[in-house]
Every structure is written in structure tokens, then in C-alpha cells.
N, C-alpha and C positions, 0 to 999 in steps of 0.2 A: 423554501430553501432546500437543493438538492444535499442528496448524501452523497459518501462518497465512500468507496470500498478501497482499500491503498494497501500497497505492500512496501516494507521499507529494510533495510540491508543495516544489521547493528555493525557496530566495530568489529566481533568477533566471524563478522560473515554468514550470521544465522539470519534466515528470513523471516519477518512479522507478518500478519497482516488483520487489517482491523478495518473497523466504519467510524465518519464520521462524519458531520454537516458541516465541521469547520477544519480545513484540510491544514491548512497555515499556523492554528493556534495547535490544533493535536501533534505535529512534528515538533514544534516547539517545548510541548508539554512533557515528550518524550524524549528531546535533547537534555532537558531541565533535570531530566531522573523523574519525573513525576507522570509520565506518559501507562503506566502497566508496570505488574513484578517482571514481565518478561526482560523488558527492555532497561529495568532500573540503574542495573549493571553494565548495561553493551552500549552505551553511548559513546559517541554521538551515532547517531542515526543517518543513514540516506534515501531519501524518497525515492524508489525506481520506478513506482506504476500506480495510476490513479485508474478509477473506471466510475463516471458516474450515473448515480441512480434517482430513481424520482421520488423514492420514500425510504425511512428506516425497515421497513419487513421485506422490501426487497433489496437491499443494502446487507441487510441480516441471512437473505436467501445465499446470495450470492457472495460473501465471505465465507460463508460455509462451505460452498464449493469451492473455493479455490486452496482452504485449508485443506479440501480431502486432498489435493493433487501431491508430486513428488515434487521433491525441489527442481529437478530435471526438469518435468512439466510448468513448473512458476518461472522458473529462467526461459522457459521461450514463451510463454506468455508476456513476460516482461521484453525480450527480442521482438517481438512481434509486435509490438504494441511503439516501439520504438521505432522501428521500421515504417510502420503508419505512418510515423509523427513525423520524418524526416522527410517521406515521399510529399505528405500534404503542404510542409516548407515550401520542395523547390518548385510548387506552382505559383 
């Protein structure tokens, strides 16, 4: 089962980001208030960017680095990644 590194957008416009193997039940977990203390309070959640991995220790690698970046840097990582996803649509 892959993992998967995700970043998600609370209510109050703060950015998360975490791992998980189950991308579907962890957003949910974290709508619910039971996702992290982070997010207890900023609900509901929005998923902006997945990125997936082959195992938890590089899942783990690479959350790490996207929490060093600025939120400037997360927002076009999430643009860019968005842009991918719209150009690979329209073929």
C-alpha cells in the first residue's frame, strides 16, 4: 500500500501537512476533529496536494521537507502541481 505525503488548507487558512497510507479516511479523520491537535479546531479541512510515496520512511523523508519550506514555497508547490494535473486532463 503506498503512502502518501498531503497538504491540506484548515478553515482559518493555515497550512498542514502530514503522511498517510490512507489518504480518504485521514481527511475525514481530520474533518471529524479527530485528524491531529493542529487541526482540532480549524475544521473543516481542504486537500490541496497529494504526492505519492513507495514506503513510510520516505513519506516521513519527504514531509519533513516540505514542512522546512515557506508557506510561499508550499503555495507554488501546490500551483505547480496543479498545473501538472490540468495540462495531463487536456490530453
Amino acid at each position: 500500500m503506498p503512502w502518501h505525503v498531503y497538504i491540506i488548507k484548515c478553515k482559518d487558512s493555515k497550512l498542514y501537512t502530514g503522511i498517510t497510507n490512507n489518504l480518504e479516511k485521514r481527511i475525514k479523520a481530520h474533518n471529524s476533529g479527530h485528524g491531529g491537535k493542529f487541526t482540532k479546531y480549524r475544521t473543516p479541512v481542504e486537500l490541496l496536494y497529494t504526492e505519492d510515496c513507495l514506503n513510510r520512511p520516505t513519506a516521513l523523508k519527504r514531509e519533513a521537507q516540505i514542512k522546512r519550506l515557506e508557506r510561499k514555497e508550499k503555495l507554488a508547490l501546490i500551483k505547480t502541481s496543479q498545473s501538472l494535473l490540468n495540462c495531463s486532463q487536456d490530453k
